[in-house]
N, C-alpha and C positions, 0 to 999 in steps of 0.2 A: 564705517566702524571706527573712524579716527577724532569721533568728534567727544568731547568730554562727558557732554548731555547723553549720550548713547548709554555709554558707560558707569553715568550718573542713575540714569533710569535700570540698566539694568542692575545694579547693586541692590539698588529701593527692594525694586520687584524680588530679588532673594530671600531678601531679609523678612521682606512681605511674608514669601512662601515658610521661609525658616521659623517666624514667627506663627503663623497658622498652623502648620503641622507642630512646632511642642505645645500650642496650648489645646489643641487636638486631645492630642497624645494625653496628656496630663489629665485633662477633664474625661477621657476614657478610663482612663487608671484608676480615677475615683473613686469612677461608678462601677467597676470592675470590681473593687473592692467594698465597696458598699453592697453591690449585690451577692457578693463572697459572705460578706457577714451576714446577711438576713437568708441565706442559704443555707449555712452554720446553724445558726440559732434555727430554722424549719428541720431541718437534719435532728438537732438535740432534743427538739418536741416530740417528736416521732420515734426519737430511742427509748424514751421517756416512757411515752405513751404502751411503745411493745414493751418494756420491760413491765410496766403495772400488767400488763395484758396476759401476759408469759408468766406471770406470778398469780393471778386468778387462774389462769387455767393448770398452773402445777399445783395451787392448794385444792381445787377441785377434784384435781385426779388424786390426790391423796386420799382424800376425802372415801371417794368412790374406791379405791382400789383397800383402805382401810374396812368399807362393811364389805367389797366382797370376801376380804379375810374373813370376818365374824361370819359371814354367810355360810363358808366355807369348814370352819370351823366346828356351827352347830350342823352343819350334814354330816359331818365325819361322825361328831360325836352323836347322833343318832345311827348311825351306820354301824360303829363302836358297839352301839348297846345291843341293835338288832344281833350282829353275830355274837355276840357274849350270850345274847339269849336261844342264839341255834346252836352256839356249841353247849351250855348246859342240858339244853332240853336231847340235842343228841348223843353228846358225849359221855356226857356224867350223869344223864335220867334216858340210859336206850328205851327205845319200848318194849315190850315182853313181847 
C-alpha cells in the first residue's frame, strides 16, 4: 500500500466512480424533469377536457331541470282552473 502506482490507481478509479455517478445523476434529473413536464401538460388535457364535460352536462341539466319548471307549471295551472271550477260549481252554484 506504500507504492505510488497503488495510490495513483486508486485516485483514477474515484474520480472514475465520482464521474459516473454526477453524470448518472444529472441525466436522471433531466428526464425527471422532462417526464414532469409531459405529466403536466397530460394532467392540463384532462382538466380541460372535464371542465368542457362539466359544462355540457350543467347546461343540460339546466336545460332539463328549466322544462320540468314549465312542466310543472302547466300542471298547477290546470289544477288551478280545475278547483276554481269545483269551487264555482259548489260554492257559488250549490245544487238545489
Amino acid at each position: 500500500m506504500t507504492e505510488p502506482q497503488v495510490w495513483t490507481l486508486i485516485g483514477v478509479l474515484a474520480a472514475a466512480l465520482v464521474g459516473v455517478i454526477t453524470i448518472v445523476m444529472s441525466s436522471f434529473s433531466r428526464q425527471m424533469a422532462v417526464s414532469f413536464g409531459a405529466l403536466e401538460k397530460q394532467i392540463e388535457s384532462v382538466r380541460s377536457e372535464l371542465k368542457s364535460e362539466i359544462g355540457a352536462v350543467r347546461s343540460e341539466l339546466k336545460s332539463e331541470i328549466s322544462a320540468v319548471r314549465s312542466e310543472l307549471k302547466s300542471d298547477i295551472a290546470h289544477l288551478e282552473r280545475d278547483v276554481n271550477f269545483l269551487h264555482r260549481r259548489e260554492i257559488d252554484d250549490p245544487p238545489a
